[in-house]
N, C-alpha and C positions, 0 to 999 in steps of 0.2 A: 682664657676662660675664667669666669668668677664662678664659684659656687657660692649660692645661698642660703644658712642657716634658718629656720624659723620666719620664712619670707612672708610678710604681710602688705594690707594693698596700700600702708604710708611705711612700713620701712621693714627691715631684717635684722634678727637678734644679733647676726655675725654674718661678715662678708668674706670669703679666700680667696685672695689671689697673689699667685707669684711664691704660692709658700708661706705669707701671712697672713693671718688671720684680726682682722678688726671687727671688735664688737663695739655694738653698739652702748648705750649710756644703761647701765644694769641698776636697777632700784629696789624697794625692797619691798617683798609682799605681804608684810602685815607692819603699815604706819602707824601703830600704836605701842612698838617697842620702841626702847631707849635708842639713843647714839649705837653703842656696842651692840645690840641687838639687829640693831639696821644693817649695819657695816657687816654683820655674820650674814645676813642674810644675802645681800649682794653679791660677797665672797665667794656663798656658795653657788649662785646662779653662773659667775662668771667659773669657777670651776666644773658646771656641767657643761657650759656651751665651750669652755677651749675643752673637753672631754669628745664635746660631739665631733668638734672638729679635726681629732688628733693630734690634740696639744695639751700641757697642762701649766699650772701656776709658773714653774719654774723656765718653761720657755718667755715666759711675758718679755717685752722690751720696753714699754712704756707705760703705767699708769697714768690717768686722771684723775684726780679726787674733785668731787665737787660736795661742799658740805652748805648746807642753808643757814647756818651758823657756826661761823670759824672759833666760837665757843666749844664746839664740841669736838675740836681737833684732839685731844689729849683723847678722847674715851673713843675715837675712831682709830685711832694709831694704835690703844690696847687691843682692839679685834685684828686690827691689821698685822701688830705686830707676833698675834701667835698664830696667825694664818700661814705668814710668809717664811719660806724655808730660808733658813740661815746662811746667807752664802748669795742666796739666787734670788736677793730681791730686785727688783726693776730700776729705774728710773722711774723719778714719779712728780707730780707734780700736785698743789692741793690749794684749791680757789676757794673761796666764798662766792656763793652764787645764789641766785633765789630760783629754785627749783620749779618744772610745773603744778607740780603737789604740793600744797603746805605744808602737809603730813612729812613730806619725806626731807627726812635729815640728810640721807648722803646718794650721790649717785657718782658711779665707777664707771669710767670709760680704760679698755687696755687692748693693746698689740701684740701679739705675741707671735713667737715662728713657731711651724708646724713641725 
């Protein structure tokens, strides 16, 4: 069985099955903050939906970073890194990509167990 998070008719914020949980690419809802600003915002979106789901930050098993300018990796890793619990940070990975939004500096794909 899959459950569906926040199921819409081109896709779902988060998918469960098997015990994990995959969300989808979380972005940030006001494009007119900095790097650090975006990244907090993301953060927190992806901790209410591993919330919804019965998960939280410290279950993740893998990140995605995808930044629209690998310029701003230094001031994305400051929000990341006081987000993430000391001990229980993920695997992670961190691309330069050209986003669908110009606006947006970072968007966060992660897996986490339930």
């Amino acid at each position: 069985m899959i459950q569906r998070i926040e199921a819409g008719p081109r896709m779902s914020e988060a998918s469960i099955h098997g015990g994990v949980v995959y969300l989808a690419g979380q972005i940030p809802d006001d494009a007119s903050a900095d790097i650090e600003g975006q990244t907090r915002q993301v953060l927190e979106a992806i901790d209410a939906l591993l919330a919804a789901a019965g998960s939280d930050k410290t279950r993740i098993l893998r990140a995605q970073v995808y930044l629209a300018d690998i310029g701003d990796f230094a001031g994305m890793n400051r929000a990341w890194d006081a987000w993430v619990v000391p001990g229980q940070a993920p695997s992670r990975a961190t691309v330069e990509a050209k986003l669908a939004n110009p606006a947006w500096k970072v968007e966060i794909v992660v897996t986490a167990v339930i």
